[in-house]
matplotlib code that plots the C-alpha trace (Angstrom):
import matplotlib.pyplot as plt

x = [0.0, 1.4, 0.5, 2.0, 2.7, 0.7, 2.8, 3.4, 1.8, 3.2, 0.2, -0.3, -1.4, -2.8, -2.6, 1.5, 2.8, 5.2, 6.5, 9.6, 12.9, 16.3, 18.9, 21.5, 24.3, 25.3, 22.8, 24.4, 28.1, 26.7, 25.4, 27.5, 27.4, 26.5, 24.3, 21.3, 23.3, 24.7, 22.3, 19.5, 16.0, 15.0, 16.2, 15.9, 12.6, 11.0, 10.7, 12.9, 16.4, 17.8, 18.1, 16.5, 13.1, 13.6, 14.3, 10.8, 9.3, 11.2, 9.9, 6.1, 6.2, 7.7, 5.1, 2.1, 3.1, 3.8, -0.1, -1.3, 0.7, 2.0, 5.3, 7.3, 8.8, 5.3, 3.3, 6.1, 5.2, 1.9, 1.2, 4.1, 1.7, -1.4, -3.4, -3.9, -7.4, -9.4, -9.3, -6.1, -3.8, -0.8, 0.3, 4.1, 4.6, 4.1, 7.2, 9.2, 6.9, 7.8, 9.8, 12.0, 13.7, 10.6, 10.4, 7.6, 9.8, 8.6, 5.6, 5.8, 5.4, 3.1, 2.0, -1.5, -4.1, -3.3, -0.1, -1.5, -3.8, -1.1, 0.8, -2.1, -2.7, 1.2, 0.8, -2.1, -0.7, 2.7, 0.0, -2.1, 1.3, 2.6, -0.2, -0.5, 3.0, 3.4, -0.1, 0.9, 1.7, 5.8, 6.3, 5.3, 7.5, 10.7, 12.8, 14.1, 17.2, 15.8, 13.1, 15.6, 17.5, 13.9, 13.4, 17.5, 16.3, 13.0, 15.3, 17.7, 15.3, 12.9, 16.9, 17.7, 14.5, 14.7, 17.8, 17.1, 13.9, 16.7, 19.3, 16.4, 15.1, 18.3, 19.0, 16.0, 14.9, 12.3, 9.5, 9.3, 9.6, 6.5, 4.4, 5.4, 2.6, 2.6, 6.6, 6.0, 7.2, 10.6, 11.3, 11.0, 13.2, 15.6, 15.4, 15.9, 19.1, 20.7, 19.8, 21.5, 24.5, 25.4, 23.6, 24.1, 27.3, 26.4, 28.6, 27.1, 28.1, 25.0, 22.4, 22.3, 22.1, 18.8, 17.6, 17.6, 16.2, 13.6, 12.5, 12.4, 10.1, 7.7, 8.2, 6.9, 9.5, 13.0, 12.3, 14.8, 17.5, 17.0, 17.0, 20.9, 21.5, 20.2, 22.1, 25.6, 25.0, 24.4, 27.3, 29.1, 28.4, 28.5, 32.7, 33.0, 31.8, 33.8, 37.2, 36.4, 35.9, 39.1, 40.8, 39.1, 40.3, 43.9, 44.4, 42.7, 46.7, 48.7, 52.2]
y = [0.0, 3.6, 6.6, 10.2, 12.4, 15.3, 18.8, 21.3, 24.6, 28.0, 29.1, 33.3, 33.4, 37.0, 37.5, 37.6, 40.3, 42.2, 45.6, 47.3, 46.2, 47.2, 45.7, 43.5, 42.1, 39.9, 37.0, 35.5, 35.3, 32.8, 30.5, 27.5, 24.6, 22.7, 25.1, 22.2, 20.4, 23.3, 25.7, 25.3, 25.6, 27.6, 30.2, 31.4, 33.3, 30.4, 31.9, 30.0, 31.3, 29.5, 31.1, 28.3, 29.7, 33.3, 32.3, 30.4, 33.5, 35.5, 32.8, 32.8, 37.0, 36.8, 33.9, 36.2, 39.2, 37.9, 36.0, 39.6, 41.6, 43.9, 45.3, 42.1, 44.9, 46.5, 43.1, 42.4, 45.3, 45.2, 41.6, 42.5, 45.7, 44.0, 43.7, 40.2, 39.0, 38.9, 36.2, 34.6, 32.4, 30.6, 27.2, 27.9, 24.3, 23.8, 25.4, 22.6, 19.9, 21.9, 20.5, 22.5, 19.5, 17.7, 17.0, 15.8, 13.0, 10.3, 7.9, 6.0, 2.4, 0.9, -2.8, -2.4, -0.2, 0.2, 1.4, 3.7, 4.9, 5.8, 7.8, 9.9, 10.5, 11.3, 13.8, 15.3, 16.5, 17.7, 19.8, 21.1, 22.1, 23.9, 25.4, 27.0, 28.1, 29.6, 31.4, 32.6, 36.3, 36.6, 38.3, 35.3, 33.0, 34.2, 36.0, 40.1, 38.8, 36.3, 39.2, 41.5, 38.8, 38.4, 42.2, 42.2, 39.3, 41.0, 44.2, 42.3, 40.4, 44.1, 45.4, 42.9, 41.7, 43.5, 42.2, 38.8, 38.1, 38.4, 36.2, 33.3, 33.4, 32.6, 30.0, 28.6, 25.4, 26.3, 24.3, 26.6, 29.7, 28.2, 27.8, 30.7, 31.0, 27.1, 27.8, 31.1, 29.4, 28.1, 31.3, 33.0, 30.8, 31.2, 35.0, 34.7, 32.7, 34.9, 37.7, 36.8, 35.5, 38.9, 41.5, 39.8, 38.0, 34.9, 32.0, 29.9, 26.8, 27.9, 29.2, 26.8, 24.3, 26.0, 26.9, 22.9, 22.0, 25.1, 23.2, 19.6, 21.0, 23.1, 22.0, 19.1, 16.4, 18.0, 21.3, 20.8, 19.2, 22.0, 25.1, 23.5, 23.6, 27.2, 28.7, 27.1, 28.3, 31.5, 31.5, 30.0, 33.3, 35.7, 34.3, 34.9, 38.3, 39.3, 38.0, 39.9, 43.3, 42.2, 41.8, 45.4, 47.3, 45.8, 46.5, 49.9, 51.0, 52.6, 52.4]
z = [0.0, -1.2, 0.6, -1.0, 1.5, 0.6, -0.3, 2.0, 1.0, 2.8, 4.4, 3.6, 7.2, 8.1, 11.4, 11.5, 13.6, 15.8, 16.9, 15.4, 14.0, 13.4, 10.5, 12.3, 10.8, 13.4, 12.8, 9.8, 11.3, 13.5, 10.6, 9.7, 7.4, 10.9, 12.5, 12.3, 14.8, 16.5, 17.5, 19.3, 17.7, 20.7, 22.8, 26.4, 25.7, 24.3, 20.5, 17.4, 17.1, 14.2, 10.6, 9.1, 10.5, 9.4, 5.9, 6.2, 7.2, 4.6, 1.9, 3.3, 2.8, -0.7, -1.6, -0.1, -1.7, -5.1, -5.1, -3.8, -6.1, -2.8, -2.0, 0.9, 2.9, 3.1, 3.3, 6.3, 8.3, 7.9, 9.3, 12.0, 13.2, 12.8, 16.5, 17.8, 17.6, 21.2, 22.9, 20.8, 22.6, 21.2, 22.4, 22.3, 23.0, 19.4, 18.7, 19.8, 18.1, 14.3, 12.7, 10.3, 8.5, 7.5, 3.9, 1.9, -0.2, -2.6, -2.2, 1.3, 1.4, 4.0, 4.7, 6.4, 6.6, 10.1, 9.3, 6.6, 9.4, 11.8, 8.9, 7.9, 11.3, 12.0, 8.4, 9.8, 13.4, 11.4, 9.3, 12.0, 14.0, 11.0, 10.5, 14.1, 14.0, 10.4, 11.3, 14.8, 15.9, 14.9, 18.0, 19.6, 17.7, 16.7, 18.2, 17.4, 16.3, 13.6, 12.8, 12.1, 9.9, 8.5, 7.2, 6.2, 3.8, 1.8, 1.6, -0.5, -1.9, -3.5, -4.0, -6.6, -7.9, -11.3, -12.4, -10.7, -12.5, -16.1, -13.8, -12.9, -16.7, -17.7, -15.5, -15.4, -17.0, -20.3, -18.5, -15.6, -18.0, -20.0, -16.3, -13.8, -12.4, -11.1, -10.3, -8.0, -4.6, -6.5, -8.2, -4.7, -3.3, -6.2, -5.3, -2.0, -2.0, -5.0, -2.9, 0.5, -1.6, -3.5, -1.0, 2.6, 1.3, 3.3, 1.9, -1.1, 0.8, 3.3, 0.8, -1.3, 1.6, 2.8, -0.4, -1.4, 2.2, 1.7, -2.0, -0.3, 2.5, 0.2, -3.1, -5.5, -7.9, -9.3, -7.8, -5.4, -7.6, -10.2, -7.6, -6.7, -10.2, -11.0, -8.3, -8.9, -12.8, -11.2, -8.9, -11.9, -14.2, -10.7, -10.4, -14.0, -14.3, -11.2, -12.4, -15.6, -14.2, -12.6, -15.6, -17.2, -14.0, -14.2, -18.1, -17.3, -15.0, -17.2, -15.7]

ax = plt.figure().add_subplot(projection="3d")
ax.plot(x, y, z, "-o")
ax.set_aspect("equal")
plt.show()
């Protein structure tokens, strides 16, 4: 018996919010190609403190605000100032039931309907989890640090987004091209890594890893395999242009 485990939409969840925020640059020095293992998902005030979650914040905006047609910055701060609705209570215990590194993958096997039971069961408390936590007051969630990492993110993101949309249909496999609007949530993430690479400078080695893990947790099929692709192309062509301007300025000194 084959069960598909069912894909994981980003939910466009209205009620986020929070107060202010203030660009930090600190949050990304303390990223590593270990940080899964070495951070802690949680910090001392009970909100999420690893970079993994504010790049799935950062993702959820950019998704929202492309469907909507809005600005992410102005989408951000407008769910982050929104009031909470009476009565609303948030079971932060949730927090450490999410589970960042849970990817959809291919068709499960099962050999009852027991069995089957127990997974759809298992599928639909992930969902319900997910759906609290993605849908929950930020303030309540992650921490200033990670929001201010957050806002850092859609900043590059509007920065670059004109001459990334000519970078990604480039790079870009012609199937994608020929259906954007059913490719949004991979061409934000495509945005979002290429932006955090040349406007954050965060090391490749590290986007790339969460732009991959970000496909296999939101994304259908070769999505993920061909996001790793279009991004070492891109880094590919970024090296090259850079040693060339190299070259220009050099040849430019007249001695």
């Amino acid at each position: 018996m084959k069960k598909n485990k069912p894909r994981k939409e980003i939910l466009m969840a209205s009620s986020l919010r929070t107060s202010d925020f203030v660009v930090d640059k600190t949050l990304d020095e303390s990223s590593s190609t270990n940080y899964k293992e070495m951070m802690p998902k949680i910090d001392k005030s009970g909100r999420f403190c690893s970079p993994r979650a504010a790049r799935e914040l950062a993702l959820l905006i950019i998704y929202a605000a492309c469907l909507e047609g809005s600005d992410p910055i102005r989408l951000f701060e407008k769910r982050m100032n929104a009031r909470r609705e009476p009565g609303y209570e948030f079971n932060k215990a949730s927090l450490l039931e999410y589970n960042h590194m849970s990817f959809g993958g291919p068709p499960v096997t099962t050999e009852t309907v027991e069995e089957a039971d127990e997974l759809q069961l298992s599928d639909e408390k992930e969902s319900a989890i997910e759906a609290e936590v993605l849908s929950a007051p930020p303030k309540l969630v992650y921490s200033k640090l990670l929001l201010r990492f957050t806002r850092k993110l859609l900043v590059a993101v509007v920065d670059k987004w004109d001459s990334h949309v000519l970078v990604i249909d480039k790079v870009s496999p012609p199937n994608w091209k020929n259906e954007p609007a059913g490719r949004i949530l991979e061409f934000c993430i495509l945005h979002m890594a290429m932006s955090e690479i040349t406007v954050l400078g965060t090391r490749h080695q590290i986007v790339i890893n969460e732009a991959v893990d970000l496909a296999k947790r939101f994304c259908d099929g070769a999505g993920p395999r061909i996001i790793n692709g279009c991004l070492r192309t891109f880094l590919k062509d970024l090296s090259g242009a850079s040693v060339a301007q190299t070259s220009d300025a050099n040849e430019k000194v007249v001695v």
